[in-house]
C-alpha positions in Angstrom: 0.0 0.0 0.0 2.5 2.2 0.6 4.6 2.0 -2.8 0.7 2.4 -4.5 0.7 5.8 -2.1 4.1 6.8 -3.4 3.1 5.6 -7.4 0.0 8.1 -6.8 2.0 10.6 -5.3 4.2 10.8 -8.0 2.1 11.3 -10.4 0.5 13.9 -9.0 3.8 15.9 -8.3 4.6 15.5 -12.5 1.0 16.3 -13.5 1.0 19.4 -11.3 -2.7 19.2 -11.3 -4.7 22.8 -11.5 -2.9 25.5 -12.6 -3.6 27.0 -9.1 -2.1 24.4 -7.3 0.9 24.3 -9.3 0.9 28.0 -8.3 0.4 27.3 -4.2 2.9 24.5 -4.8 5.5 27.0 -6.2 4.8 29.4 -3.5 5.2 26.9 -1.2 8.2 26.0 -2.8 10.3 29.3 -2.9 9.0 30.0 1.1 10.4 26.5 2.2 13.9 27.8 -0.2 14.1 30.9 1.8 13.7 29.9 5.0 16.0 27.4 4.9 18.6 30.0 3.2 17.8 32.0 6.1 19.0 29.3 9.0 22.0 28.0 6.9 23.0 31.8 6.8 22.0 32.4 10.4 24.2 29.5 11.9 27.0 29.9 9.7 27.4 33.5 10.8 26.6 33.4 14.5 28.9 30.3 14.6 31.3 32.2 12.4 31.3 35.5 15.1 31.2 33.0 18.1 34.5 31.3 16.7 36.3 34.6 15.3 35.6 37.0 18.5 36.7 34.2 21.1 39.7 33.5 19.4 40.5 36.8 19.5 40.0 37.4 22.7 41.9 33.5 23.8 44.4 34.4 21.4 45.0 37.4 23.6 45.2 35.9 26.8 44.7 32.7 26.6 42.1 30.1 27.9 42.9 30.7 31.6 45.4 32.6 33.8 47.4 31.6 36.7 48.0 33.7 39.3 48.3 34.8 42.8 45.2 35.3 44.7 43.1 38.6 44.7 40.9 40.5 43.8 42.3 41.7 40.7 42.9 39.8 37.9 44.4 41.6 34.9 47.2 43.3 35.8 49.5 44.7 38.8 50.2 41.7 39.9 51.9 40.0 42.4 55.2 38.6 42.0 54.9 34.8 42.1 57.9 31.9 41.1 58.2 30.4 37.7 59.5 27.7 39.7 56.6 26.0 39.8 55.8 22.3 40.0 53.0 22.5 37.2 55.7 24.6 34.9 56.1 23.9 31.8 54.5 20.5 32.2 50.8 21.6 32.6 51.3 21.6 28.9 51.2 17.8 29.0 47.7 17.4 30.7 45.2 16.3 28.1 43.5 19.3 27.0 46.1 21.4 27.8 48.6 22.6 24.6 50.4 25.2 25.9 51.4 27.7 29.1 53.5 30.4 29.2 54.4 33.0 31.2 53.8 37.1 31.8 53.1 40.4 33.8 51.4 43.4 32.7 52.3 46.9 34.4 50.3 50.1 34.2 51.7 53.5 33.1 51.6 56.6 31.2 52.8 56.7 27.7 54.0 60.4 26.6 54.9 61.9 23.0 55.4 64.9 22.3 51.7 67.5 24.1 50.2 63.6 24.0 50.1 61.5 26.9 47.5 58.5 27.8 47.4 56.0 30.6 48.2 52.4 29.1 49.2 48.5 30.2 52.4 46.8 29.4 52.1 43.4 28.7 55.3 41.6 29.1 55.9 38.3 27.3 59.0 35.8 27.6 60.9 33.4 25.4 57.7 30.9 26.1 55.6 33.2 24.1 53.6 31.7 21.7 53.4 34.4 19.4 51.4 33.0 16.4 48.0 35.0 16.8 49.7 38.3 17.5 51.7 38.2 14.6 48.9 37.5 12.4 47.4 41.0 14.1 50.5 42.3 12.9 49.4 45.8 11.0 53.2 47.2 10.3 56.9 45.8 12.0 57.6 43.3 13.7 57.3 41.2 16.9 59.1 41.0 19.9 62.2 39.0 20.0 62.8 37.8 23.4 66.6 36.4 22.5 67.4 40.2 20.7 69.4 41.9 23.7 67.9 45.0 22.8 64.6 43.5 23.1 63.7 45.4 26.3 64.0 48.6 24.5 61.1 47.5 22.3 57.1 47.6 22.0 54.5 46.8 19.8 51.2 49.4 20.4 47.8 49.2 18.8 46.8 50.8 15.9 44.5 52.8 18.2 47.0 54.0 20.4 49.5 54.6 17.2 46.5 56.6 15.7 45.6 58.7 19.0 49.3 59.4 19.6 50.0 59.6 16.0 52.5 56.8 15.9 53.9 54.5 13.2 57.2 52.0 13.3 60.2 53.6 14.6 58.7 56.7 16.7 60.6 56.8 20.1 58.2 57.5 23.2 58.3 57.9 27.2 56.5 55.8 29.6 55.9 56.9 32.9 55.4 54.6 35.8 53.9 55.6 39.0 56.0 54.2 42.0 58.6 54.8 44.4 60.8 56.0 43.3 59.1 57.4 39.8 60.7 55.7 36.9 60.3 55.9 33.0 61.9 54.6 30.2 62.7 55.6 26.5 61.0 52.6 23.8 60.9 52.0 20.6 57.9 51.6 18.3 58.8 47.8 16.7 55.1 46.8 15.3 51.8 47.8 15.5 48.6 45.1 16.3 45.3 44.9 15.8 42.8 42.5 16.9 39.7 44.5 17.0 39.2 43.5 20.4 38.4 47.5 21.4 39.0 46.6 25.1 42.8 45.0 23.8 43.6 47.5 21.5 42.9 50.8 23.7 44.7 49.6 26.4 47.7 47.3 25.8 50.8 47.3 24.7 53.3 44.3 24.5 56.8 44.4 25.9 60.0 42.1 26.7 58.9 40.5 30.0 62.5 41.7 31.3 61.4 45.4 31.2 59.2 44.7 33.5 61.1 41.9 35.9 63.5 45.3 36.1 61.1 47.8 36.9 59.1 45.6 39.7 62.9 44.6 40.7 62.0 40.7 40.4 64.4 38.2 40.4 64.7 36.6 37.0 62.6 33.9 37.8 59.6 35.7 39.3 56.4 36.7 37.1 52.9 37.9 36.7 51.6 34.9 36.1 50.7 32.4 33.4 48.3 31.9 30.7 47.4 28.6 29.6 45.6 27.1 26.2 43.1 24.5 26.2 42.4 22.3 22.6 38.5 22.4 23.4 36.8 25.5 24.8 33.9 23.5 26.2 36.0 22.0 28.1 37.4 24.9 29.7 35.8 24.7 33.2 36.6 21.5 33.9 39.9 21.9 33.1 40.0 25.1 35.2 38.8 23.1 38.1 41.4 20.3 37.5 44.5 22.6 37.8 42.7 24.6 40.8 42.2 21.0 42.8 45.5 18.5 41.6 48.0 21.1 40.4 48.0 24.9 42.5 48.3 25.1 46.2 46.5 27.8 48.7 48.3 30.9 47.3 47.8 30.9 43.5 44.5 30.2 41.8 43.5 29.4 37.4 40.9 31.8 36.1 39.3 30.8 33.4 38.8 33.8 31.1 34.9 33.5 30.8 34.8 34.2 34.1 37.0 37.0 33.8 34.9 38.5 31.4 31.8 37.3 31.4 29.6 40.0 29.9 31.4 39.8 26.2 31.0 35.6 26.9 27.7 36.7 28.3 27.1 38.8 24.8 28.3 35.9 22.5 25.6 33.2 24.2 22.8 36.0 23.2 23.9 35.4 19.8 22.7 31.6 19.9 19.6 32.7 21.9 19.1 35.2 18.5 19.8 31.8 16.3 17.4 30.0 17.9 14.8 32.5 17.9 15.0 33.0 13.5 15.5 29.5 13.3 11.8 28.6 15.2 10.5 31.7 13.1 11.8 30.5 9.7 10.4 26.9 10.8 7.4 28.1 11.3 7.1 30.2 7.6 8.1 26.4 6.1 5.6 24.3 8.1 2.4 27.0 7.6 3.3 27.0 3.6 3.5 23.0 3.6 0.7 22.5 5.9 -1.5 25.1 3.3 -0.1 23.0 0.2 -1.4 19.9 1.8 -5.2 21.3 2.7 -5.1 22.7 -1.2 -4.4 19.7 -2.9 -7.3 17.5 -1.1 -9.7 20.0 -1.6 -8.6 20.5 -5.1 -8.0 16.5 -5.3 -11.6 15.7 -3.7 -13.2 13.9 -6.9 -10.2 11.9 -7.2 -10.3 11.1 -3.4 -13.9 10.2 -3.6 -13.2 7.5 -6.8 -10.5 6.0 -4.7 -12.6 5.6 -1.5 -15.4 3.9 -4.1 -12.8 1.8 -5.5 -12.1 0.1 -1.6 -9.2 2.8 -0.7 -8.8 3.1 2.9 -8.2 6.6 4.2 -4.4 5.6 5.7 -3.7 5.1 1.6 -5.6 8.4 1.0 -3.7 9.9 3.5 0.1 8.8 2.8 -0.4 10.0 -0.9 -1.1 13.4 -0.1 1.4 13.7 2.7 4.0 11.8 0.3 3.1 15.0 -1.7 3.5 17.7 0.7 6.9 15.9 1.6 8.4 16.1 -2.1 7.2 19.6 -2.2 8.9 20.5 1.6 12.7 18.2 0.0 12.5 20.7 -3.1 12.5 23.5 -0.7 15.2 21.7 1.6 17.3 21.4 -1.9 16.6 24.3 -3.1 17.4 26.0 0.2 20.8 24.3 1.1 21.9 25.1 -2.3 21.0 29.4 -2.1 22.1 29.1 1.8 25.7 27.2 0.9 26.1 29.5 -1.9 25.4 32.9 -0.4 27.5 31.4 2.4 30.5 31.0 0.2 30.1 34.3 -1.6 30.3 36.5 2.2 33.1 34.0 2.9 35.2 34.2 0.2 34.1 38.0 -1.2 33.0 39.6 2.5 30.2 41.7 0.6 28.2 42.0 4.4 30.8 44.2 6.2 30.2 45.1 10.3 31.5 48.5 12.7 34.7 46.7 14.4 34.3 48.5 17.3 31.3 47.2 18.0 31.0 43.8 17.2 34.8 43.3 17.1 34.9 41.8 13.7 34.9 44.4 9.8 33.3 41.7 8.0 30.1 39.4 8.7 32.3 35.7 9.6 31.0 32.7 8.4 31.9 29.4 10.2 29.8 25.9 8.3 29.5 22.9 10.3 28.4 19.9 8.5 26.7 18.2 11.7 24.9 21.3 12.0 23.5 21.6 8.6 22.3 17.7 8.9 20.6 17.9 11.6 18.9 21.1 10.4 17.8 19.3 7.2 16.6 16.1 8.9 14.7 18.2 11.9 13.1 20.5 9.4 11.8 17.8 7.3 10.4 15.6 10.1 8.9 18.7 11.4 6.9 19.3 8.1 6.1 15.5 8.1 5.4 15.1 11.7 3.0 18.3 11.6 1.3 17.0 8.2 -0.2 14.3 9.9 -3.4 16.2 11.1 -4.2 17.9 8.5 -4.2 15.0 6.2 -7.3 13.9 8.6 -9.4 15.7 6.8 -9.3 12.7 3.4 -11.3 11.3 6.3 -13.9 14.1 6.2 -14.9 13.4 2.3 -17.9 11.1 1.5 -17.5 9.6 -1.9 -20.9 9.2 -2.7 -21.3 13.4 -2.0 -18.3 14.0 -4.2 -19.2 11.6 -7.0 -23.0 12.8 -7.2 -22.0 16.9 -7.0 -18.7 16.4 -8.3 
């Protein structure tokens, strides 16, 4: 019975029956396309801003930081040993790819009538230095083995645009302690990561400049930021080096929890995901669920010769909902292939451009996950099937003697 319902039901998709019909059916058709199109597109892209501002912001900083315990988390810190027993091989829990070491230092940065407060960032031979170098606007990075790399800095474009900077520009930084001291660095490279928190406020220096200027010991830091190979994992593995690898004194912070309104901000992205994604669902089950009530009404003299001839209404009713379904996987088709292709074109052309210093990225990112798009195909589809089934009740409804005497 059910490969007579699918004989029937084919048929009646190539016959395309009343020319309005065949216009609902189209309507139907191009709605299903676009809102499909519309959740491929919505996904790609919030994934795509999830994955671009996070790394920016771990790329930074890293998954977690390491550090004494207090209040404050960023910067002016207190001194703690690199001689630590979890130092460098945290690195070879699993999870864990990399830690290295640092220490920030507040100060005033003067050139010329400018003069702004900023934060040095201090980075050691451990540095890995692969994201900042691909921020890398003009010059070059810091070389911890130079000897002359204490006498270096790489600044923001912001900063290098407010103080009117560029690559080899001499300024004074000003610290604010007892005694007062300052020192006389070079401009080496300019960053930018779009991260408007980052770039207004940082700069990155030798890690010795500042050892010096705390007067630390060689072997005494900041602190220590450490990468994680799965970001879902990140508590967990935040709670694993708090309980088996750090004592009383120092304590891992994992960075959502030091900023948790920008990871606070990127969750509302989903919640916006989920909402168009419902809404576009809806738009495709209202235009198949309309096909389906059109095409028995339209179909009702055939319905009534079948029913005459001994057809059951379970037969009745696959056909019509076999129908409805081939008209909902043209729109599926249809709508993966517009969504993957306007997909690629922002990806590969970036025609949908964003205000960086809002949303941290120029262009609209786009990020395609293949388990993603299958289970938004299969859900869709059942959806439309699953919600077909009451409408197609109404085969039930027709008396064939009634449709065969007025019909």
């Amino acid at each position: 019975m059910t490969n007579l319902s699918l004989f029937i039901a084919r048929k009646l998709a190539v016959e395309g029956g009343p020319s309005f019909s065949r216009f609902i059916i189209r309507v139907a058709i191009v709605a299903v396309t676009l809102s499909m199109a519309v959740m491929i597109l919505a996904g790609a892209i919030v994934r795509g801003f999830q994955q671009e501002v996070s790394g920016k912001v771990f790329g930074f900083w890293g998954h977690m930081l390491i550090k004494a315990y207090q209040e404050d988390v960023m910067y002016g810190e207190e001194a703690i040993s690199m001689r630590q027993p979890f130092y460098p091989s945290l690195s070879a829990v699993q999870g864990i790819t990399h830690i290295q070491v640092y220490a920030t230092k507040p100060g005033i940065i003067k050139t010329g009538e400018e003069i702004e407060g900023i934060i040095l960032k201090g980075v050691g031979s451990d540095f890995r230095s692969d994201f900042m170098r691909s921020c890398l606007q003009q010059g070059t990075f810091i070389n911890p083995s130079d000897s002359l790399a204490e006498r270096h800095m790489v600044v923001s474009a912001a900063t290098a645009n407010r103080l009117r900077l560029k690559v080899g520009d001499e300024v004074t930084i000003f610290f604010v302690q007892e005694p007062m001291r300052y020192r006389r660095l070079t401009v080496i490279g300019i960053y930018k990561t779009g991260v408007e928190e980052y770039d207004r406020m940082y700069a990155l220096v030798d890690l010795r400049l500042i050892q010096r200027l705390n007067n630390w010991s060689p072997d005494e830091v900041g602190g220590f930021e450490v990468f994680v190979s799965d970001v879902n994992k990140l508590q967990r593995l935040t709670d694993l080096v708090n309980d088996q690898y750090l004592g009383t004194r120092l304590q891992a912070f994992s960075l959502r929890d030091i900023n948790p309104n920008l990871f606070d901000w990127l969750n509302l992205q989903s919640t916006n995901e989920r909402v168009i994604i419902i809404l576009m669902m809806l738009v495709a089950v209202i235009n198949i669920i309309t096909v389906l009530l059109i095409l028995i009404l339209e179909r009702a003299g055939m319905i009534g010769i079948l029913k005459a001839l001994g057809a059951h209404d379970g037969l009745i009713r696959r056909i019509f909902v076999f129908h409805a379904a081939y008209v909902a996987a043209l729109g599926l088709l249809f709508g993966n292939l517009l969504g993957l292709t306007l997909a690629w074109v922002q990806k590969h052309f970036q025609i949908i451009t964003l205000n960086e210093e809002s949303y941290y990225v120029a262009v609209a990112p786009i990020a395609l996950d293949p388990v993603y798009l299958v289970a938004l195909n299969v859900g869709t589809l059942a959806i439309c099937l699953i919600t077909l089934l009451l409408p197609s009740y109404l085969v039930t409804r027709i008396s064939p003697i009634q449709v065969i005497r007025f019909g």
